[in-house]
KENU-494793 format. One record per residue: x, y, z of N, C-alpha, C in turn; residue number from 0; residue in three letters. Coordinates in steps of 0.02 Angstrom, whole numbers, plus 50000, padded with zeros to 5 digits. Example, Ala and Ser with C-alpha at 12.3 -4.5 7.8 and 13.67 -1.06 7.14 Angstrom:
residues 2
REC; n.u; n.v; n.w; ca.u; ca.v; ca.w; c.u; c.v; c.w; pos; code
REC; 50660; 49716; 50390; 50615; 49775; 50390; 50660; 49835; 50390; 0; ala
REC; 50642; 49888; 50354; 50684; 49947; 50357; 50645; 50002; 50394; 1; ser
***
This chain:
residues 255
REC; n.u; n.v; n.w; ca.u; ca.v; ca.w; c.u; c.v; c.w; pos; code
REC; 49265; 50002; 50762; 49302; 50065; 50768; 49356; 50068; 50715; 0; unk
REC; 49357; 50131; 50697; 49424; 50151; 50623; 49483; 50132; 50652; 1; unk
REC; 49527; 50101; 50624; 49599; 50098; 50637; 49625; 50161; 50593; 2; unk
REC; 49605; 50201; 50542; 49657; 50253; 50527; 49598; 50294; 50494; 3; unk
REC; 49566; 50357; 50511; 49519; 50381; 50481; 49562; 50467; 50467; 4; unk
REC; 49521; 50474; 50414; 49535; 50535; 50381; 49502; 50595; 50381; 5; unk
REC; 49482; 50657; 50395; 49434; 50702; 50392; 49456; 50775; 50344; 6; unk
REC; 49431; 50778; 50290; 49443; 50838; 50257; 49527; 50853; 50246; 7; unk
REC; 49542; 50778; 50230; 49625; 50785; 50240; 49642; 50816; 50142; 8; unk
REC; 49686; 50864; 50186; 49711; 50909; 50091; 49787; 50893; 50085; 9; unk
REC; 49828; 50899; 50031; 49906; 50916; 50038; 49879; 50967; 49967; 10; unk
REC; 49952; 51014; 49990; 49949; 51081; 49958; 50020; 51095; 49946; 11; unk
REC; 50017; 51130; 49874; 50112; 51166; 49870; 50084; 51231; 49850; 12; unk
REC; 50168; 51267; 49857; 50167; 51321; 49843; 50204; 51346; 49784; 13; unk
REC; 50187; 51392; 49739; 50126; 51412; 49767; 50067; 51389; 49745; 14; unk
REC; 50009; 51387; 49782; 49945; 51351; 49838; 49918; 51304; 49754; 15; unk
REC; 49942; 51245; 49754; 49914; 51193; 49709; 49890; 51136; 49757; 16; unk
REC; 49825; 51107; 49741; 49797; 51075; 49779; 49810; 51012; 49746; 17; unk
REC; 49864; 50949; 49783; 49877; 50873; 49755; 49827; 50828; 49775; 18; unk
REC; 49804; 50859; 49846; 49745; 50819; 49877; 49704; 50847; 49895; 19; unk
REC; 49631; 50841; 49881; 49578; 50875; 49925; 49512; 50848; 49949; 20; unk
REC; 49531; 50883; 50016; 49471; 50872; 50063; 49436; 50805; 50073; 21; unk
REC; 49493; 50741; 50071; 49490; 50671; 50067; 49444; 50645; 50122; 22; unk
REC; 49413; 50624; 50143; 49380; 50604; 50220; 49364; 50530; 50200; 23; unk
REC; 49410; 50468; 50250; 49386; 50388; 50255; 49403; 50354; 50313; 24; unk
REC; 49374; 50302; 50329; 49401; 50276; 50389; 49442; 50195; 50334; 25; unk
REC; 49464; 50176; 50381; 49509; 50096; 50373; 49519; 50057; 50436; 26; unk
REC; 49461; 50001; 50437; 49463; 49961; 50498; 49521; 49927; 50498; 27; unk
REC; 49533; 49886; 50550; 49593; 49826; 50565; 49573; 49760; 50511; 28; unk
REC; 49631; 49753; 50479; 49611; 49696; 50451; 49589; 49699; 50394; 29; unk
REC; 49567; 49775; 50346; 49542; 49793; 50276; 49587; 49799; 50235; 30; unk
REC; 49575; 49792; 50166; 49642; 49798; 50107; 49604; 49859; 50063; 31; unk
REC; 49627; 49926; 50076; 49589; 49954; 50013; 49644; 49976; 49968; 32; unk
REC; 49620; 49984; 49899; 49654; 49983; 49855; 49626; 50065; 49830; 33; unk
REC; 49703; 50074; 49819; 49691; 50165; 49794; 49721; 50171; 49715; 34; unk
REC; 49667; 50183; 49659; 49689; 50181; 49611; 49636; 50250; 49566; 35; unk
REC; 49682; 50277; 49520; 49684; 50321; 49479; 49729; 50363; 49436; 36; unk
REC; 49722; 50374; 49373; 49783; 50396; 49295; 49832; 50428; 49357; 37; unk
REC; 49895; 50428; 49311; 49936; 50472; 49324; 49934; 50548; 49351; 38; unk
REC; 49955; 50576; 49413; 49973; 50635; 49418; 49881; 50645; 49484; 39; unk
REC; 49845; 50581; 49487; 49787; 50616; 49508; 49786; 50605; 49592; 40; unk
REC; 49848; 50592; 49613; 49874; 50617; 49687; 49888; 50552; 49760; 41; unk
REC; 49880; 50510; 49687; 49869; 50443; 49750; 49951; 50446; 49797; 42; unk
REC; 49996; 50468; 49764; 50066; 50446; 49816; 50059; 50516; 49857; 43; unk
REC; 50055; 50580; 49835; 50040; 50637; 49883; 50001; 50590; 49958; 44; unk
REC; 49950; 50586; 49954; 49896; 50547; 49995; 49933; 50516; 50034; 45; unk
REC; 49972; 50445; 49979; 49981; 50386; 50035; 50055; 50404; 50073; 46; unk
REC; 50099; 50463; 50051; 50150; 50504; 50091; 50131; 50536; 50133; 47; unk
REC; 50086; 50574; 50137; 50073; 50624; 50201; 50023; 50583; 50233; 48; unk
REC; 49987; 50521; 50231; 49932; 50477; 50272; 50022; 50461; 50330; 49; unk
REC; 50074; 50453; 50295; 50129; 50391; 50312; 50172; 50456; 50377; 50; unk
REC; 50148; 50506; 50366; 50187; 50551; 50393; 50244; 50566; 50368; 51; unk
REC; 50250; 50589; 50308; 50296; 50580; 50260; 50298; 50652; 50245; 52; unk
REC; 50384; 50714; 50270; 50359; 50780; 50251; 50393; 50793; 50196; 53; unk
REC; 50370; 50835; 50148; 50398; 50837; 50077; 50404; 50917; 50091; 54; unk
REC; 50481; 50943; 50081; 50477; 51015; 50081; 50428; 51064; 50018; 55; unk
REC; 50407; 51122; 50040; 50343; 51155; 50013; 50282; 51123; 50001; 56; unk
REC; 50270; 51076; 50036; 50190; 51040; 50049; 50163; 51038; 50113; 57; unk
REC; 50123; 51075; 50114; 50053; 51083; 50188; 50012; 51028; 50190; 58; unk
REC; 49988; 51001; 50235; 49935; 50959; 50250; 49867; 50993; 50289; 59; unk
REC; 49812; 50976; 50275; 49781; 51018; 50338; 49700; 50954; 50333; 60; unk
REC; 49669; 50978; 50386; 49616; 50921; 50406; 49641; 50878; 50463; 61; unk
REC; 49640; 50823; 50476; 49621; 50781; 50512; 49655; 50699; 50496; 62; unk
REC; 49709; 50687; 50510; 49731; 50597; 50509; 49737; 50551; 50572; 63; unk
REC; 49706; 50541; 50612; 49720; 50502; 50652; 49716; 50422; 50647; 64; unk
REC; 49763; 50388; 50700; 49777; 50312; 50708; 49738; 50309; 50763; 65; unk
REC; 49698; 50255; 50784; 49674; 50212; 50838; 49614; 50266; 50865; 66; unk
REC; 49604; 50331; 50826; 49557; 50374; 50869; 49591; 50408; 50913; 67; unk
REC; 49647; 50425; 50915; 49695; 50429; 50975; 49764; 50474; 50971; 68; unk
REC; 49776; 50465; 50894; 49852; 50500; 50873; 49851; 50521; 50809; 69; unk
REC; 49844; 50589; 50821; 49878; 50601; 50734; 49939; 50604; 50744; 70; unk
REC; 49942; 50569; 50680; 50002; 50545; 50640; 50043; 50613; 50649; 71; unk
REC; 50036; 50661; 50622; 50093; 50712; 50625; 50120; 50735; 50654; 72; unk
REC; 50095; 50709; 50739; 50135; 50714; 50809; 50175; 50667; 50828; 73; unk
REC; 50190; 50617; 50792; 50224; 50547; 50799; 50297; 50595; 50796; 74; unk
REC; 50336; 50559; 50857; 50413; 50520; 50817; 50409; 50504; 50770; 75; unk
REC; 50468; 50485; 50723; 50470; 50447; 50672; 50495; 50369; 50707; 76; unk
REC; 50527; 50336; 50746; 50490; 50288; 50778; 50436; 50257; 50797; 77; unk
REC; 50390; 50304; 50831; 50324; 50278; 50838; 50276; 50274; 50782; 78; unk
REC; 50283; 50316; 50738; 50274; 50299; 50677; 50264; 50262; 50620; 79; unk
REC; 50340; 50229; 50621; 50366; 50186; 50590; 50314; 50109; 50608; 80; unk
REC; 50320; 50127; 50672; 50280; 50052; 50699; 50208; 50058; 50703; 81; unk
REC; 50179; 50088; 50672; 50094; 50121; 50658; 50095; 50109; 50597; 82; unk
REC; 50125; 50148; 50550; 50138; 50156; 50501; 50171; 50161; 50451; 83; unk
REC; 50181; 50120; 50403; 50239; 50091; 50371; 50242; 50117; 50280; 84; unk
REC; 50262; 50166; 50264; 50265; 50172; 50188; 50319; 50131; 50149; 85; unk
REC; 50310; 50102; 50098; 50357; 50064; 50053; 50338; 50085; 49987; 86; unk
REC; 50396; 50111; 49918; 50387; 50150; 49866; 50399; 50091; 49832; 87; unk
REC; 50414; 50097; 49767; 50417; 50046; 49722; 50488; 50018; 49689; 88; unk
REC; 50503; 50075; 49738; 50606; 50057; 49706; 50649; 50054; 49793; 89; unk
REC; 50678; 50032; 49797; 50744; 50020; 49842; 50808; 50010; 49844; 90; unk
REC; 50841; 50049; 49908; 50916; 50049; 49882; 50950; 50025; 49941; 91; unk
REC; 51004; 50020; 49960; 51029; 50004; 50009; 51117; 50030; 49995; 92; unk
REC; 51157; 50058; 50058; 51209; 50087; 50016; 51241; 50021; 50063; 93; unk
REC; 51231; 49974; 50097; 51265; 49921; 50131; 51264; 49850; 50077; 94; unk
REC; 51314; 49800; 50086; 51306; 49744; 50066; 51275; 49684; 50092; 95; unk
REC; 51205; 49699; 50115; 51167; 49649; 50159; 51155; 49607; 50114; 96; unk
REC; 51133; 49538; 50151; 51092; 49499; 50112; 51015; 49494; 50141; 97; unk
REC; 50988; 49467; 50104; 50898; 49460; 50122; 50906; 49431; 50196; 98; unk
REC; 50934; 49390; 50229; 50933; 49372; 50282; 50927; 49419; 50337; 99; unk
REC; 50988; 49476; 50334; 51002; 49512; 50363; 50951; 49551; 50363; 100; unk
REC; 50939; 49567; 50304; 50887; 49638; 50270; 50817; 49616; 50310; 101; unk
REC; 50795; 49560; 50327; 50730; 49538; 50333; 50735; 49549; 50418; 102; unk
REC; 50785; 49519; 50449; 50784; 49522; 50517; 50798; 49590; 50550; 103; unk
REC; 50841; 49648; 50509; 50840; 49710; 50534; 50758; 49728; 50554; 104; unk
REC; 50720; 49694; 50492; 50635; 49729; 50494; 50618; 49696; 50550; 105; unk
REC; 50655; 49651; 50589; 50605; 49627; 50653; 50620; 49657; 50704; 106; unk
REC; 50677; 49694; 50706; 50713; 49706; 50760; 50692; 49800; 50779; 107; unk
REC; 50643; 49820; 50718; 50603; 49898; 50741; 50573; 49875; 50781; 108; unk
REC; 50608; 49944; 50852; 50568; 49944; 50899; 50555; 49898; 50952; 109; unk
REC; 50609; 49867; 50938; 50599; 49793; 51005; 50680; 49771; 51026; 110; unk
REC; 50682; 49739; 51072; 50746; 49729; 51092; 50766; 49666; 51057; 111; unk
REC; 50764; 49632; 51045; 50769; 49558; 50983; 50736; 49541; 50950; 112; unk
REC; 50736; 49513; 50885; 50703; 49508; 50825; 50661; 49454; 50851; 113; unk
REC; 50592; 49450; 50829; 50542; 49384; 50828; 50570; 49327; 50762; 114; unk
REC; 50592; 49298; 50785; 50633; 49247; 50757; 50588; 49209; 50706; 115; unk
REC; 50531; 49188; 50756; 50459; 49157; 50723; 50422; 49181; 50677; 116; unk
REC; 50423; 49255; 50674; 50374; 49309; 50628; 50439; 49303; 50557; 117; unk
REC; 50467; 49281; 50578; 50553; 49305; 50512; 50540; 49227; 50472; 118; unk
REC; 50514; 49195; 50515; 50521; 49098; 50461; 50451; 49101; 50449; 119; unk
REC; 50407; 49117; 50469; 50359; 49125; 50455; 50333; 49148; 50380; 120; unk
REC; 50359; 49218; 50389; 50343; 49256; 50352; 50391; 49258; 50259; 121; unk
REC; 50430; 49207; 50271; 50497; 49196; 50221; 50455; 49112; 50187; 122; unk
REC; 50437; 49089; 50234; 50388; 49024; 50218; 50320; 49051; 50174; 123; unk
REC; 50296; 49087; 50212; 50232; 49116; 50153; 50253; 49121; 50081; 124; unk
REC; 50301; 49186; 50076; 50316; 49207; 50013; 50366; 49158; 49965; 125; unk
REC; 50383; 49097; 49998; 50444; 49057; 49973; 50487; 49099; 49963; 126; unk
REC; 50542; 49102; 50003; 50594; 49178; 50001; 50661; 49137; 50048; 127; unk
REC; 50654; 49073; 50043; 50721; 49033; 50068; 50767; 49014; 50025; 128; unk
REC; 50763; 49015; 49976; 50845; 49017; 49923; 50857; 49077; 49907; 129; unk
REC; 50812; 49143; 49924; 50823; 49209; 49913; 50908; 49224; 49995; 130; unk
REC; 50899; 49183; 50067; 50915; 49219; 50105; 50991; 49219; 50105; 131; unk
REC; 51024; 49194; 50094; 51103; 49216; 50065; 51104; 49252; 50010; 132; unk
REC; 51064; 49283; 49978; 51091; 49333; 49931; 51103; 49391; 49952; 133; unk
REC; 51151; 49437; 49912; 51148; 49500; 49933; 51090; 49554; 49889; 134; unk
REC; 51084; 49594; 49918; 50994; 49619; 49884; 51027; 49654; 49838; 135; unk
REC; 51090; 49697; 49822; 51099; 49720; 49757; 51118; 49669; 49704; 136; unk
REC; 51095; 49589; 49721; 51095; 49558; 49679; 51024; 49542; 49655; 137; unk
REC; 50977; 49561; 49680; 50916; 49547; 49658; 50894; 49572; 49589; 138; unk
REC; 50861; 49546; 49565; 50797; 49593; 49516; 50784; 49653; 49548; 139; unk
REC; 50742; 49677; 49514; 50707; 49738; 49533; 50631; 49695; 49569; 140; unk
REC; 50602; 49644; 49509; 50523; 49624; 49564; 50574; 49573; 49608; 141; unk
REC; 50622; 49570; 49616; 50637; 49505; 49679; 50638; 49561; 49745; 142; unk
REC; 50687; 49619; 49720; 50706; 49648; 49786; 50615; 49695; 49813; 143; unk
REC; 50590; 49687; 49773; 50496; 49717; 49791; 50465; 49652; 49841; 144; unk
REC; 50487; 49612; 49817; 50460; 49551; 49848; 50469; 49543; 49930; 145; unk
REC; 50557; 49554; 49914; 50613; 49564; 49992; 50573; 49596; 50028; 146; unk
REC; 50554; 49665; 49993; 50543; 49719; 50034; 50471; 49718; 50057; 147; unk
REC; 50426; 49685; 50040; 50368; 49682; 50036; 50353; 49629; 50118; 148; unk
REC; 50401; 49579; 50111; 50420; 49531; 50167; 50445; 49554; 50232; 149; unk
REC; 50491; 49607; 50223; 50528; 49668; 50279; 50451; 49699; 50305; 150; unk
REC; 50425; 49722; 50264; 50345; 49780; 50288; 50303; 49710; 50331; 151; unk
REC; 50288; 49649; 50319; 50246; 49618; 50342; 50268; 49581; 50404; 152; unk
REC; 50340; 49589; 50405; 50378; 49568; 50459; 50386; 49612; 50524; 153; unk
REC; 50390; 49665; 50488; 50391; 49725; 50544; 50325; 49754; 50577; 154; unk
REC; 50269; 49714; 50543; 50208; 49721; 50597; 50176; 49791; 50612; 155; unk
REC; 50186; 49845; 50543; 50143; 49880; 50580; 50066; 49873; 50577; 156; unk
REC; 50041; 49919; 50608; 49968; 49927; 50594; 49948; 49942; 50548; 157; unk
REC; 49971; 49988; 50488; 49952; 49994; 50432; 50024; 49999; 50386; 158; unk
REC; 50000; 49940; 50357; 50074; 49945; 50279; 50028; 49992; 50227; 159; unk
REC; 50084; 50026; 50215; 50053; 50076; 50142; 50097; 50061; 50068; 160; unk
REC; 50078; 50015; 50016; 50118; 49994; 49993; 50094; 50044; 49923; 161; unk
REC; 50149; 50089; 49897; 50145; 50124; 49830; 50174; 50111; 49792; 162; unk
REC; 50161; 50056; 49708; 50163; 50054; 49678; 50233; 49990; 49682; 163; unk
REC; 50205; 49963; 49756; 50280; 49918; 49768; 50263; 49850; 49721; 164; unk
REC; 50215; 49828; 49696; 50220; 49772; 49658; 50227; 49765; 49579; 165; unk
REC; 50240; 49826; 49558; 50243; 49853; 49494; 50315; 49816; 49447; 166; unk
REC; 50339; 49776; 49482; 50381; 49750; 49438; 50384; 49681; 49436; 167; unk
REC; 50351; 49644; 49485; 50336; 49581; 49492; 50292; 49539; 49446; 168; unk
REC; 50320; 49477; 49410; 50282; 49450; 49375; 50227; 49408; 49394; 169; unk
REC; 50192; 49393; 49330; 50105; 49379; 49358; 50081; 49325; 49407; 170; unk
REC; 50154; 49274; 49391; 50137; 49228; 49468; 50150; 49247; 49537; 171; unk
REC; 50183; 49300; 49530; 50234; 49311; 49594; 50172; 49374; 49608; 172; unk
REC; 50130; 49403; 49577; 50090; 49463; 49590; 50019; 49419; 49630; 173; unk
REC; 50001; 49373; 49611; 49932; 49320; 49624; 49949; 49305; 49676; 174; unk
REC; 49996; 49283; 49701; 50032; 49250; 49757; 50028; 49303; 49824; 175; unk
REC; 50052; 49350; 49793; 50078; 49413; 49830; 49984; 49418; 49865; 176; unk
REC; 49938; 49445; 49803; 49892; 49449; 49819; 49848; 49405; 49879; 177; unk
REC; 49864; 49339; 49870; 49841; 49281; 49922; 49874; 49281; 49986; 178; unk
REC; 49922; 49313; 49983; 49952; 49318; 50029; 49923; 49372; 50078; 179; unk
REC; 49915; 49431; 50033; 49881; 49473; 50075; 49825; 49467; 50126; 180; unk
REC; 49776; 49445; 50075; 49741; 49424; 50100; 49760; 49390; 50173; 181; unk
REC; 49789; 49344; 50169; 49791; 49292; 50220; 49828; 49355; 50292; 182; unk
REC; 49875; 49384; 50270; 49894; 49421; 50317; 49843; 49487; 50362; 183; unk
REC; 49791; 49537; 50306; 49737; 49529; 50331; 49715; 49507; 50379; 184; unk
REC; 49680; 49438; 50367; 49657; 49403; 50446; 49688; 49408; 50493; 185; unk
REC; 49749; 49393; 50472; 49788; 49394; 50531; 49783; 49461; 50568; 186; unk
REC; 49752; 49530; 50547; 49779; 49565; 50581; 49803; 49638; 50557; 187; unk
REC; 49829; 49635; 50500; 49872; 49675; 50477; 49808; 49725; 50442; 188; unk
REC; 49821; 49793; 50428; 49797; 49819; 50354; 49843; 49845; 50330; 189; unk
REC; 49793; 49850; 50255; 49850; 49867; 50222; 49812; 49918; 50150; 190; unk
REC; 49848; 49968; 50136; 49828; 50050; 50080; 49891; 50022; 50021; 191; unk
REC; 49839; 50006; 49974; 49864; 49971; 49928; 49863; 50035; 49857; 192; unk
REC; 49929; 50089; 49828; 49907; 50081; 49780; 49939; 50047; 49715; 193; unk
REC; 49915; 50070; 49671; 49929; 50004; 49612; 49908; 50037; 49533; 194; unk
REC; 49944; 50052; 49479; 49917; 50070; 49420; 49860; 50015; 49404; 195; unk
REC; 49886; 49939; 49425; 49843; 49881; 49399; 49791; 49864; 49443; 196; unk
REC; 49725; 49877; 49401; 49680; 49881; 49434; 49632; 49815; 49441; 197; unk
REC; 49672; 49756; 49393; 49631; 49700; 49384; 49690; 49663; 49465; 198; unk
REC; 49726; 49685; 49482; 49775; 49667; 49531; 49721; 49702; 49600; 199; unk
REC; 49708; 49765; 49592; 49673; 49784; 49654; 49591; 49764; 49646; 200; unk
REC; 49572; 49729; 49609; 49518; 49701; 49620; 49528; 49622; 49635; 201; unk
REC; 49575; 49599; 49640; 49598; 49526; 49680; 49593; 49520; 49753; 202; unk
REC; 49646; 49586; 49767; 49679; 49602; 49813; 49629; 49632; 49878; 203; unk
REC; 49579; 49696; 49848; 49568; 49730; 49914; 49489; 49741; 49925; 204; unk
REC; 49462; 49730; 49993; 49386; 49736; 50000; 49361; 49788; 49974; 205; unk
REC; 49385; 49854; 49976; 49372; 49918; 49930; 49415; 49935; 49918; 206; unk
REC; 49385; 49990; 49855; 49413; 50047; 49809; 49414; 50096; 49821; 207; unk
REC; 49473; 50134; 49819; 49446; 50239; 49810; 49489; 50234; 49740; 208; unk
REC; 49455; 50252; 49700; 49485; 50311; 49625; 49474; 50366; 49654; 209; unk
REC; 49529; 50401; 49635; 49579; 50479; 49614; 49557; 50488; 49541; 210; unk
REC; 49536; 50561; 49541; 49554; 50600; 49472; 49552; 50647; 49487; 211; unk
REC; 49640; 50695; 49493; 49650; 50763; 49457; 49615; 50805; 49549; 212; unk
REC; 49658; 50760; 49598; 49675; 50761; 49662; 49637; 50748; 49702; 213; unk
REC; 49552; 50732; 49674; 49490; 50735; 49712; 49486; 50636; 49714; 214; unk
REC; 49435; 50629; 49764; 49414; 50592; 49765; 49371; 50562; 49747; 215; unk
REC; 49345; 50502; 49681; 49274; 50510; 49651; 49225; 50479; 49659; 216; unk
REC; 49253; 50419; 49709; 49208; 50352; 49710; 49249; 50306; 49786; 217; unk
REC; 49229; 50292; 49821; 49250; 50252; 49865; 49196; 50181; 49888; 218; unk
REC; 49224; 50127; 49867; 49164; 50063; 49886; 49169; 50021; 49878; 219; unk
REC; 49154; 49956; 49891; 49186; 49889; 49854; 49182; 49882; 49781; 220; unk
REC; 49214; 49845; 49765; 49261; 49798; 49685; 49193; 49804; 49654; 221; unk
REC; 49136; 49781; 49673; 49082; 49757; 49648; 49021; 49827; 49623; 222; unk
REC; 49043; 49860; 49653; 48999; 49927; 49662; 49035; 49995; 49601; 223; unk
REC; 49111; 49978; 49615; 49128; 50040; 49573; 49169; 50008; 49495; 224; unk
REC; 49151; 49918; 49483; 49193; 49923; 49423; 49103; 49922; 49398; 225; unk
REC; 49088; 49980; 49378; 49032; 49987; 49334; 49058; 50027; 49285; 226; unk
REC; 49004; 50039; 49202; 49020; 50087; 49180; 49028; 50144; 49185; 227; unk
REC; 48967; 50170; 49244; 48961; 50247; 49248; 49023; 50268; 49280; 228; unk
REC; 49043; 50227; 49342; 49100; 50232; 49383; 49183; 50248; 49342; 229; unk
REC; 49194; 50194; 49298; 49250; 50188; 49251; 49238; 50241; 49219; 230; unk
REC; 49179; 50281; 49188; 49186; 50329; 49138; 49199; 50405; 49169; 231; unk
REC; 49201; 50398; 49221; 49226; 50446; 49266; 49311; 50450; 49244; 232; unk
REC; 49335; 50399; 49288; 49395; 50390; 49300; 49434; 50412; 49202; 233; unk
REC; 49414; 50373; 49139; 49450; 50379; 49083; 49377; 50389; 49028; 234; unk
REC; 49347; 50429; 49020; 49285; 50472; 48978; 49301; 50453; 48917; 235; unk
REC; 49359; 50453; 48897; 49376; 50442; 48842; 49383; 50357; 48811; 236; unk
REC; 49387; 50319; 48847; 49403; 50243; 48856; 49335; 50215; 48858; 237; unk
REC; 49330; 50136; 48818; 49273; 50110; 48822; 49276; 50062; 48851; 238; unk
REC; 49282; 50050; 48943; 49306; 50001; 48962; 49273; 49938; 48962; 239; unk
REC; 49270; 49880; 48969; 49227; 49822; 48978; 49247; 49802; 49045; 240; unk
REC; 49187; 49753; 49077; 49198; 49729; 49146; 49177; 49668; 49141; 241; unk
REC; 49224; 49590; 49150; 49214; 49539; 49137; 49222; 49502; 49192; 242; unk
REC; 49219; 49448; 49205; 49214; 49408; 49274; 49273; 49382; 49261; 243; unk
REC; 49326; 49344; 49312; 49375; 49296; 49298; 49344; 49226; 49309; 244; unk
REC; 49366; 49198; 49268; 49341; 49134; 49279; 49389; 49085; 49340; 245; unk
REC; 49436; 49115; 49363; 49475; 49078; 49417; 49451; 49103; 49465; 246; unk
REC; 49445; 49172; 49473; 49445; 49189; 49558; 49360; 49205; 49547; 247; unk
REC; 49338; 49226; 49505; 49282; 49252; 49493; 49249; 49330; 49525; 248; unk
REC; 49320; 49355; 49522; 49331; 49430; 49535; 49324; 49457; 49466; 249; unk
REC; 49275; 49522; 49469; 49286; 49588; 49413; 49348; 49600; 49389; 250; unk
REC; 49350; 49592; 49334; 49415; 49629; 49296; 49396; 49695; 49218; 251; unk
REC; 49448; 49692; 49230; 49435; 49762; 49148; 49479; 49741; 49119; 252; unk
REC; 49429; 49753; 49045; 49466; 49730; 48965; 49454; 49768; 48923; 253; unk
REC; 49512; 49817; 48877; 49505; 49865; 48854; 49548; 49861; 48785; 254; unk
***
């Protein structure tokens, strides 16, 4: 059964420009798909209004439901929150927390005391224990992605939607991130990954959807859509190559 399926889902402005159209997918418990396509071709529209996310002068129309059971656009933003979790690629905070603090607020959505266990746990995965006395406006930019990335996996929802949150993280700290996912996955979690880097979402997620120019063009596993015909969709103009890694022995592109 779908944990978050989609039917003829559109977002629209006015006046009437279509950012998304007529999207239709399901996402079981426990899947990583990765949403990638150029600039402007609608992937954050998508993964904002999937998140219940309202942007003044934008319509949604079709079909989003969680568990078979709730669309999303009838949620609280509480109940919500704990279904469904959006994280952007930048963060601010107007308080002087430190990661400690910052990490255990994320345990404490929606419950009467923080899971203490899910907070060491989850700080142990990412190695994020000389991070927890800092204050986060002392971070980097990929440290405080990292923080925040740890807050979303801590807070347990059913679906993390992460847009463009690893975009500043360097290449060990991105592999890591990736293995990690994974591992969290099993455990349980999914997670709507998008990502400009696409040799990152072919590490990372059991399938693909590419975007171009608001439509949807291809949805399927790593293996199925890094072809040529597929890629020459997405950049017509580009002569991409598709090579194996010799570490993970995942598809990548070299251009």
């Amino acid at each position: 059964m779908a944990l978050l399926s989609l039917r003829k889902w559109s977002v629209k402005t006015h006046p009437e420009k279509t950012l998304v159209s007529e999207t239709s997918f399901d996402l079981p418990t426990g899947a990583v798909l990765g949403v990638y396509g150029p600039n402007g071709s609608g992937k954050t529209s998508l993964l904002k209004s999937i998140s219940g996310i309202r942007i003044e002068g934008r319509e949604t129309s079709g079909e989003c439901w969680i568990e078979n059971a709730t669309a999303i656009a009838e949620m609280t933003p509480l109940e919500r929150v704990k279904l469904v979790l959006y994280l952007a690629s930048d963060f601010a905070t107007p308080f002087d927390l430190t990661v400690r603090e910052l990490l255990e607020m994320g345990a404490r959505v929606g419950v009467v005391s923080p899971d203490r266990d899910r907070v060491r746990q989850v700080i142990e995965a990412l190695h994020l224990g000389d991070f927890l006395p800092r204050v986060i406006s002392t971070l980097s930019d990929g440290e405080k992605q990292l923080v925040m990335f740890a807050r979303g996996v801590i807070q347990r929802p059913k679906v993390l939607v992460l847009d463009e949150s690893f975009s500043k993280l360097d290449l060990d700290h991105l592999l890591w991130i990736a293995k990690q996912t994974r591992r969290f996955a099993k455990e349980g979690m999914t997670f709507l990954i998008a990502s400009h880097d696409l040799n990152f979402l072919s590490e990372v997620a059991d399938e693909l959807l590419f975007m171009r120019k608001s439509v949807v063009i291809a949805k399927g596993l790593v293996n199925d859509l890094f072809t040529p015909t597929t890629l020459a969709e997405l950049y017509p103009n580009l002569a991409l190559q598709v090579v194996r890694s010799p570490e993970s022995g995942k598809l990548k592109i070299l251009y």
